[in-house]
C-alpha positions as CSV (number, residue, x, y, z in Angstrom):
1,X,-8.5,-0.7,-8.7
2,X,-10.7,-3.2,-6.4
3,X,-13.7,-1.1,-7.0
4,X,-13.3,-1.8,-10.4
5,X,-12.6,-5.3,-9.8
6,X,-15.7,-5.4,-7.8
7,X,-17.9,-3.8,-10.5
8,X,-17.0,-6.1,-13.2
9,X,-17.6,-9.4,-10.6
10,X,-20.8,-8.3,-9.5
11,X,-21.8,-7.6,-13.3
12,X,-20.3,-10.9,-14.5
13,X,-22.7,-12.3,-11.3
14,X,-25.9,-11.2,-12.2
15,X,-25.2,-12.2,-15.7
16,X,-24.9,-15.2,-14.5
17,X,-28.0,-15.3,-12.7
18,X,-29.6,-14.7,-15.9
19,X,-30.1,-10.8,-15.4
20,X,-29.9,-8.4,-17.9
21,X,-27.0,-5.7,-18.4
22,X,-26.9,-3.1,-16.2
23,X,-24.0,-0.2,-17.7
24,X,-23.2,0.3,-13.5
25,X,-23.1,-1.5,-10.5
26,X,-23.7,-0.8,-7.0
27,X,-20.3,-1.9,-4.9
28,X,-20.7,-2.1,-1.5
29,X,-18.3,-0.5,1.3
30,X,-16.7,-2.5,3.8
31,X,-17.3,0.5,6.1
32,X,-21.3,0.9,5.5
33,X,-20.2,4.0,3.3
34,X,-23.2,4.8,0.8
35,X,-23.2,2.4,-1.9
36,X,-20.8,3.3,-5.6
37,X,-22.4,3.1,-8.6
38,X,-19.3,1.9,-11.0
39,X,-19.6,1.9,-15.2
40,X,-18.8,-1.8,-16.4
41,X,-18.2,-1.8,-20.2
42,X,-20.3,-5.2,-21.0
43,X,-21.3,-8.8,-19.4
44,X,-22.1,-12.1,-20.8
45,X,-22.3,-15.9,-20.2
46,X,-20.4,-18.1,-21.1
47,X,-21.9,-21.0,-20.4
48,X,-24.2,-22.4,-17.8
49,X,-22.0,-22.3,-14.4
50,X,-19.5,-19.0,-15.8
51,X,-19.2,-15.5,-16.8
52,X,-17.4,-13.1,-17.9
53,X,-17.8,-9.1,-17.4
54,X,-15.4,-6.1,-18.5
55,X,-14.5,-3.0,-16.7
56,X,-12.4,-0.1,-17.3
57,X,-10.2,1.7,-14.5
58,X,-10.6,5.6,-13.7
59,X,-8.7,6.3,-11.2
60,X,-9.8,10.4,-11.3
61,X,-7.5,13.3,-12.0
62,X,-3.8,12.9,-11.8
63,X,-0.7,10.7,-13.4
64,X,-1.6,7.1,-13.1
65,X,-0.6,4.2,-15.0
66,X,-3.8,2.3,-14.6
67,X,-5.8,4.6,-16.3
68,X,-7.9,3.1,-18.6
69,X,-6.7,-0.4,-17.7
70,X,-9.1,-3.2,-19.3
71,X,-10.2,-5.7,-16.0
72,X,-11.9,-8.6,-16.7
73,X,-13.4,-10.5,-14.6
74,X,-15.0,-14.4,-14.6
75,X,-17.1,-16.0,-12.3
76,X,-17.9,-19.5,-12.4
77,X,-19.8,-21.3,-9.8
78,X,-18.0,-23.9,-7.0
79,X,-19.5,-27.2,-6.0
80,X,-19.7,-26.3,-2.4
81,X,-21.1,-23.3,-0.9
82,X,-18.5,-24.1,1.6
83,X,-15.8,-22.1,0.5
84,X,-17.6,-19.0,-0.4
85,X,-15.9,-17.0,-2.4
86,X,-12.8,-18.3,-4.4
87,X,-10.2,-16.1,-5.5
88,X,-8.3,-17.0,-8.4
89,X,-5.6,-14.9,-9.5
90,X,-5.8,-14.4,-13.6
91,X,-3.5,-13.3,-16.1
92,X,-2.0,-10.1,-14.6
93,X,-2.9,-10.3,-11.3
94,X,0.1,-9.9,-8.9
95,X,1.0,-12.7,-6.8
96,X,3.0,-13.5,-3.6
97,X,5.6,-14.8,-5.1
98,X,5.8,-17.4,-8.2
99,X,2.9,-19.7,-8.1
100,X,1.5,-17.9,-4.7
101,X,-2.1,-16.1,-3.6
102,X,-3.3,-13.0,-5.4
103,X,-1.6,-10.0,-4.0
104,X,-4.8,-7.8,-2.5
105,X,-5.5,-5.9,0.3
106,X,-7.8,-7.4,2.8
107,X,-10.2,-3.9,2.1
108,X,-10.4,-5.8,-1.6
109,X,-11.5,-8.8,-0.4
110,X,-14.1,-7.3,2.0
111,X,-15.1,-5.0,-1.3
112,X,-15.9,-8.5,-2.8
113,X,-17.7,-10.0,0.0
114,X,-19.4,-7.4,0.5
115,X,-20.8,-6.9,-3.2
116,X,-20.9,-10.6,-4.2
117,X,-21.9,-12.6,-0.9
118,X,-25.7,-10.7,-0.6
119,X,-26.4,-11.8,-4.3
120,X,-25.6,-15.8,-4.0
121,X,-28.0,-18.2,-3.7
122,X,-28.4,-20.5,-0.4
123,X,-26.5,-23.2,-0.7
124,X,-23.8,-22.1,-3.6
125,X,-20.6,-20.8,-3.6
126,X,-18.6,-18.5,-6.2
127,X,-14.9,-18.8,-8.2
128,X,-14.2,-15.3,-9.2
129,X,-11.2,-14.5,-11.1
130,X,-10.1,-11.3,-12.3
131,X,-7.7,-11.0,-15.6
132,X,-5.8,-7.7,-16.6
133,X,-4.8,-8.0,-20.0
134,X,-2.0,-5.4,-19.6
135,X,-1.1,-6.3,-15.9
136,X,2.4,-7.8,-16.4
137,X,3.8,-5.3,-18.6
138,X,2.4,-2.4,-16.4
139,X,4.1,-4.3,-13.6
140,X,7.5,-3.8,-14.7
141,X,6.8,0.1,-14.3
142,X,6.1,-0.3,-10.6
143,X,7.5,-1.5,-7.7
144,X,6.0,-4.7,-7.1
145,X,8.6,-7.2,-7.5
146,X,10.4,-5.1,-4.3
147,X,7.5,-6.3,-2.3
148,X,8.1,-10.0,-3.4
149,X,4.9,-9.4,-5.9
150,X,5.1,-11.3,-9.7
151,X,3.1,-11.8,-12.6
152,X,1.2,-8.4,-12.6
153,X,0.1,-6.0,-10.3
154,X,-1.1,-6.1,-6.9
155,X,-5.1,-5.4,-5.7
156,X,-3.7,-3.3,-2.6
157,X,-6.2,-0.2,-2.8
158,X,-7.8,0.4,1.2
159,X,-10.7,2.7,-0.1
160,X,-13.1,3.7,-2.8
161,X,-11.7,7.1,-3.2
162,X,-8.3,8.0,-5.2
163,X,-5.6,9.6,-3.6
164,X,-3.1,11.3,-5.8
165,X,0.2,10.8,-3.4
166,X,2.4,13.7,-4.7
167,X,-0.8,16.2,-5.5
168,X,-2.0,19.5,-3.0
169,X,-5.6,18.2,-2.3
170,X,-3.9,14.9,-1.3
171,X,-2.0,16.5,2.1
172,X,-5.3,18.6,2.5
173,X,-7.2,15.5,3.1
174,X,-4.2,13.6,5.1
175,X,-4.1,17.0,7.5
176,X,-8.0,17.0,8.0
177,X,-7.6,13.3,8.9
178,X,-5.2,14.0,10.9
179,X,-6.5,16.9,12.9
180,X,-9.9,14.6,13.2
181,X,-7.6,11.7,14.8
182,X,-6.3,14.0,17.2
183,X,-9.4,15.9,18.2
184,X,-10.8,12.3,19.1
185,X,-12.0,11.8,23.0
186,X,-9.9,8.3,22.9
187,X,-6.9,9.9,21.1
188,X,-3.7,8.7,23.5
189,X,-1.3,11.3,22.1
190,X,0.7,8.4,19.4
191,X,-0.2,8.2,15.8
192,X,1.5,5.5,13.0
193,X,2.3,7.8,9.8
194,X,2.4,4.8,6.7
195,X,3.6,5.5,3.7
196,X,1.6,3.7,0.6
197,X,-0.6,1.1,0.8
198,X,1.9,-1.8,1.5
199,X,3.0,-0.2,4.9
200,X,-0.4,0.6,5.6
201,X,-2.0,-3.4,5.2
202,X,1.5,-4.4,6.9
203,X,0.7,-1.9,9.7
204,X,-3.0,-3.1,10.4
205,X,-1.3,-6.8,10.7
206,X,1.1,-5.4,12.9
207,X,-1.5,-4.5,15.2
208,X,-0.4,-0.5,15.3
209,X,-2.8,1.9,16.1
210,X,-3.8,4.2,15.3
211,X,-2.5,4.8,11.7
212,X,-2.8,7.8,9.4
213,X,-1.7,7.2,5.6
214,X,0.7,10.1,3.9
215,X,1.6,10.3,0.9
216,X,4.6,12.5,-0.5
217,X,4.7,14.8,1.6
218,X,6.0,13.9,4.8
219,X,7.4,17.1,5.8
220,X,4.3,19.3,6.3
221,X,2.1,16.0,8.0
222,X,5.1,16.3,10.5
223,X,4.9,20.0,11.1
224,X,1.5,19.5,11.4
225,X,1.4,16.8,13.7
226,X,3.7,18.4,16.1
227,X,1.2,21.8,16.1
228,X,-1.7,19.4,16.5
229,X,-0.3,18.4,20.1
230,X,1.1,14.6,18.8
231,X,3.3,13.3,21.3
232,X,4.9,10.2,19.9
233,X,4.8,9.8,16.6
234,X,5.9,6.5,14.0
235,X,7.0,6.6,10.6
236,X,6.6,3.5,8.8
237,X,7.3,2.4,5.2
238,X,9.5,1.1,3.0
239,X,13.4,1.5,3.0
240,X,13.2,2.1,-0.6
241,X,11.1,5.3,0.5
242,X,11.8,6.6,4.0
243,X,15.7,6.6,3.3
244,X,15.2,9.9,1.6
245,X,14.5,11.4,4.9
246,X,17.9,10.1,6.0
247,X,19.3,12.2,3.1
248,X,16.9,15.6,4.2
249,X,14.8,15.1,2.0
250,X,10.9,15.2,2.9
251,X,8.6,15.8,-0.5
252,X,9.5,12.3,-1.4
253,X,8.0,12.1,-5.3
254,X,10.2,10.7,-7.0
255,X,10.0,13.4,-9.7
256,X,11.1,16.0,-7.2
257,X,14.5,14.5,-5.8
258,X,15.8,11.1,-5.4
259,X,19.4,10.7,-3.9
260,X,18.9,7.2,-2.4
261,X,21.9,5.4,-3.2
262,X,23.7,8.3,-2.3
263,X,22.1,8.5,0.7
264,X,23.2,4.6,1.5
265,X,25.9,5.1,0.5
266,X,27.6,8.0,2.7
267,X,25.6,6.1,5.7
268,X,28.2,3.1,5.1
269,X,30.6,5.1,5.2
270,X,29.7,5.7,8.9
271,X,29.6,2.4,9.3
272,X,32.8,1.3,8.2
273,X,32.5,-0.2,5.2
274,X,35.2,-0.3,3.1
275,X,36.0,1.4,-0.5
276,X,35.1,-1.9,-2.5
277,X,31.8,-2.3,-0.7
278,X,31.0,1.2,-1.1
279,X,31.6,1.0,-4.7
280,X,28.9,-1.8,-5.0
281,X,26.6,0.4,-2.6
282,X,27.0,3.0,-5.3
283,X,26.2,0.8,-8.5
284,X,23.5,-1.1,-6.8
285,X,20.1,-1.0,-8.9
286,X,18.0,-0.3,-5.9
287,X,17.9,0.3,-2.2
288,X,17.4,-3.8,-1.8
289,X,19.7,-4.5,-4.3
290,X,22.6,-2.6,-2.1
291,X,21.7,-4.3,1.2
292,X,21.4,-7.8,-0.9
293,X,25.1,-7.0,-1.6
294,X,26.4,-6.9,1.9
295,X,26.7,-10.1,4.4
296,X,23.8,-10.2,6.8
297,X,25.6,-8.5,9.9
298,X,26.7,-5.2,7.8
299,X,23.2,-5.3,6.4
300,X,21.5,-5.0,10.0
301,X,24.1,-2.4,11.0
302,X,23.4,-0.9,8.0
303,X,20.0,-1.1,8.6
304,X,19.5,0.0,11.7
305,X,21.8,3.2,11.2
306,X,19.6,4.0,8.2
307,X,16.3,3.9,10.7
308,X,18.6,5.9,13.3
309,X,19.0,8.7,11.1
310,X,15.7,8.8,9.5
311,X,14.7,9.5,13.0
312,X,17.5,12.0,13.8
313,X,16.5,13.9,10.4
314,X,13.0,14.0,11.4
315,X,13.4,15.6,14.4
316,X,15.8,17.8,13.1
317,X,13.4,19.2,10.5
318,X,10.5,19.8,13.0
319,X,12.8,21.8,15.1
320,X,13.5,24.1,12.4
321,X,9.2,25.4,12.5
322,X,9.3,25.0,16.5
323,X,9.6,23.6,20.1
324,X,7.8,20.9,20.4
325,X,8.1,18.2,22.3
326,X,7.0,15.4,19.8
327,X,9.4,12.7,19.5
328,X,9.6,10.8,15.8
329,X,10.1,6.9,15.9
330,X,11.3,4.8,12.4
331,X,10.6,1.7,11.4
332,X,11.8,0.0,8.1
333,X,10.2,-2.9,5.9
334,X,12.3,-4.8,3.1
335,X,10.9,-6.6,0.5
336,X,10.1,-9.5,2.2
337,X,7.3,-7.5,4.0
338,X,9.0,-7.9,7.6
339,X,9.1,-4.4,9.9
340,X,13.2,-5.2,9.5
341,X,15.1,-1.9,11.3
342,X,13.7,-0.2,14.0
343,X,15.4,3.0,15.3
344,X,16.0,3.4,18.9
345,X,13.1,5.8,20.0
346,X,10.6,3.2,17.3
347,X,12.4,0.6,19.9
348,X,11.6,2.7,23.1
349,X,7.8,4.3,22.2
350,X,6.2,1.7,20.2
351,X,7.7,-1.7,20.0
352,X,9.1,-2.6,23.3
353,X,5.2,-3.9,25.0
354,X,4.7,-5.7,22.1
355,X,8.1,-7.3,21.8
């Protein structure tokens, strides 16, 4: 979505500057990647210091619910060069939290920067605020509001191209990456598998390195990454996600098999927990939901049993294609965005220097 985002801004821009239409714009990569041309649907004035341009998202071939999504987007001029550019988050636009900052990734700000900054005059700096009509109701079909995200959805895309998480061509491209990474001169033998694009921006602030982002299919990048001659390997995402893995499960789509709750459930068991708490385990509406329900200590016990086993189940499922000697770390996020469980080879490989 932020190359869309970036279309429409850029279009809203130069009508501001007093340029005529153009039906696409040329969005700039963050990585010096050749230049996107991007359809906007129409641009206009709206008075002397704002704008207002409209695009329309195609996010390519595959099940996605913002296809066809209407982004506007408004620019309006700020009185001091100063600050640059200005996000404000419109109607529709995700935020951290009630009242907080626009929910993007920092690739979607560099997509701005990048597009908008070259085009400014000297001296003059730029409000840009993007609007998605049909952002809050699309919302309540994701799962934003288990990353602490309200109001609409979140700008978290990290690249111009679509990936399609559950489709073939996807874990084609995430192998060919892979076997790239690996075939580097400075590749050190550990790799940070993130799953989606919230454990991928909360990786990069984390400082790991390097990181490869899966989709779905976990299993096979595994396999593969135990062929390709991996040695310590890191699987990070969100509990919500990676707790399949603790139930065997490792095509993760939820079309394809869910089981989470049941998962959670026969881990507190293990635990200790008693019949009453595993009832509420088993009624909870979500993976956060169910650790909500416990007292702090049982949740981290939980928690950390959960990361254990996702790293036991792991290993476990590479042994059945080979012998390798590739060892599979875990950590967990909650909604809260904080790297919460670590398992005790995640503790041992990759966290222990930096702690």
């Amino acid at each position: 979505m932020p190359v869309w985002v970036a279309s429409a801004a850029r279009a809203a821009l130069r009508a501001l500057l007093g340029h005529p239409f153009e039906p696409n714009q040329q969005v700039v990569q963050p990585d010096g990647g050749e230049p996107l041309l991007v359809p906007v649907r129409s641009a206009a004035r709206l008075s002397d210091d704002q704008a207002l341009a409209i695009s329309r998202c195609d996010p390519g071939p595959g099940l996605d619910l913002t296809r066809d999504l209407e982004i506007w987007v408004r620019v309006a001029w700020t009185p001091s060069a100063d600050q640059g550019l200005v996000l404000m988050p419109g109607e529709g636009v995700g935020r951290i939290g009630a009242g907080g900052d626009a929910c993007l990734s920092t690739y979607a700000r560099q997509l701005l920067e990048c597009t908008l900054l070259p085009l400014l005059p000297p001296g003059q700096g730029l409000e840009v605020e993007p609007v998605l009509p049909r952002g809050r109701s699309l919302a309540e079909r994701t799962s934003n509001a288990a990353f602490g995200v309200v109001d609409g959805l979140a700008l978290i895309g990290t690249q111009a191209e679509v990936q399609q998480s559950a489709a073939p061509e996807q874990l084609e491209q995430v192998l060919r990456e892979l076997r790239a990474l690996v075939a580097d001169p400075g590749f050190g033998g550990s790799v940070a598998l993130v799953i989606g694009e919230n454990g991928l921006d909360l990786a990069r602030r984390a400082g790991l390195s390097p990181l490869l982002k899966v989709g779905n299919w976990l299993g096979p990048v595994l396999v593969a990454a135990a062929e390709a001659g991996v040695k310590d390997l890191l699987l990070l995402g969100y509990h919500g996600k990676l707790i399949k893995l603790a139930g065997g499960i490792f095509h993760t789509h939820h079309h394809l098999a869910d089981g989470r709750l049941e998962v959670l459930t026969a881990l507190g068991l293990d635990v200790g927990l008693s019949l009453e708490e595993l009832r509420h385990l088993r009624a909870a509406a979500s993976v956060e939901d169910a650790f909500q329900r416990l007292n702090p200590e049982t949740a981290m016990d939980l928690g950390r049993l959960l990361a254990a086993t996702v790293e036991q189940r792991s290993q476990a499922y590479i042994a059945r294609y080979g012998d390798w000697s590739l060892r599979i770390a875990a950590v967990l996020f909650d909604r809260s965005r904080t790297l919460r469980w670590r398992g005790p080879m995640a503790e041992e490989r990759f966290f222990t220097l930096q702690d």
